[in-house]
N, C-alpha and C positions, 0 to 999 in steps of 0.2 A: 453486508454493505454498511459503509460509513459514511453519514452527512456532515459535510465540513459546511458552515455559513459561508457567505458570500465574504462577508467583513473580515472574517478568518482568512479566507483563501482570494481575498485581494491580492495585487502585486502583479498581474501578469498569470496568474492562472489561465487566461482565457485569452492567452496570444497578443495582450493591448487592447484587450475588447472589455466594454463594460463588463464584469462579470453579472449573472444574474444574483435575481433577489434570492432566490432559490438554493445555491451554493453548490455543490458538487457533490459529487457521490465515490466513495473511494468502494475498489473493488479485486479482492484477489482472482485474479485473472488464472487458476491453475494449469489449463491444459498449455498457454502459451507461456507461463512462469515470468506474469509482469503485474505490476498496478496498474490496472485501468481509471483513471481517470473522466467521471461520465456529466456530461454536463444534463440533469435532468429535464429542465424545460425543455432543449432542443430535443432530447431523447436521442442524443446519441454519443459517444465516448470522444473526446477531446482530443486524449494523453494518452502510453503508456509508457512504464517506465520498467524497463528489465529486471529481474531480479537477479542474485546474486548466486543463486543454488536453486534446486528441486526442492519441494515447490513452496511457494508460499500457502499457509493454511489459512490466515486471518488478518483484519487489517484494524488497526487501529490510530485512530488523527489524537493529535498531541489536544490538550488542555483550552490552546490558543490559534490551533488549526492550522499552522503551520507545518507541519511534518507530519507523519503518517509514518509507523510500525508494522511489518512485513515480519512476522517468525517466519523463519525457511525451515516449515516440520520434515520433510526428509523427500525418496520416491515411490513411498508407497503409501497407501489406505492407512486408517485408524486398524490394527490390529494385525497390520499383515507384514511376511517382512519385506524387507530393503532398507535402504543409509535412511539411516535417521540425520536429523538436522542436526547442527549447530548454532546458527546465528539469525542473527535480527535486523536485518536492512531498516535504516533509515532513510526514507524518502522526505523531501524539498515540494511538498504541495507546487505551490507556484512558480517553482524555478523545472520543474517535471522531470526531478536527477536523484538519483540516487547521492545522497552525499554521506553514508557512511555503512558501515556492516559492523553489528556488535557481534565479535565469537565470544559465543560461552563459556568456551575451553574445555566441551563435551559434548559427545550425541545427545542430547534428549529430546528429541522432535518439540520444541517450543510452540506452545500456542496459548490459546487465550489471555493476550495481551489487557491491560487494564492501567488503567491510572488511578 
């Protein structure tokens, strides 16, 4: 899980509702292949936002909390086979969309995203 600040994910994260002081919780959702989007204080998931491929592995929020990184490692376990990934959804925190897919321009089940 990823904690974006409240100040980060201002904008409408939270429908037109104050956001909390708390901020959000970003979450790869794998069995349903989306970003969960969870509002902690309420303790319960806001958002989600589809992802682009099988499945996402890990999630990581930009610098400024803004966007949120989505590797799509493939459809199977760490070591087992099936498609491996290619690409890396970018997710729109506050606006709850996908607004871009980076392809790699190769299988390599992409994960642990970093800044």
């Amino acid at each position: 899980m990823v904690m974006v600040t409240a100040a980060a994910a201002a904008g409408g994260a939270y429908g037109g509702a104050a956001p909390s002081s708390a901020g959000v919780l970003l979450v790869a959702n794998k069995g349903d292949q989306t970003l969960g989007i969870i509002d902690p204080v309420a303790g319960k998931q806001v958002a989600t936002v589809k992802q682009s491929g099988v499945t996402g592995h890990e999630v990581i929020a930009s610098p400024d909390g803004r966007l949120a990184y989505v590797p799509i490692y493939g459809d199977a376990g760490v070591g087992r086979p099936g498609s491996d990934g290619r690409a890396i959804d970018v997710i729109d925190i506050a606006a709850r969309q996908r607004v871009a897919t980076i392809d790699l321009g190769r299988a390599e089940r992409p994960h642990c995203p970093m800044f």
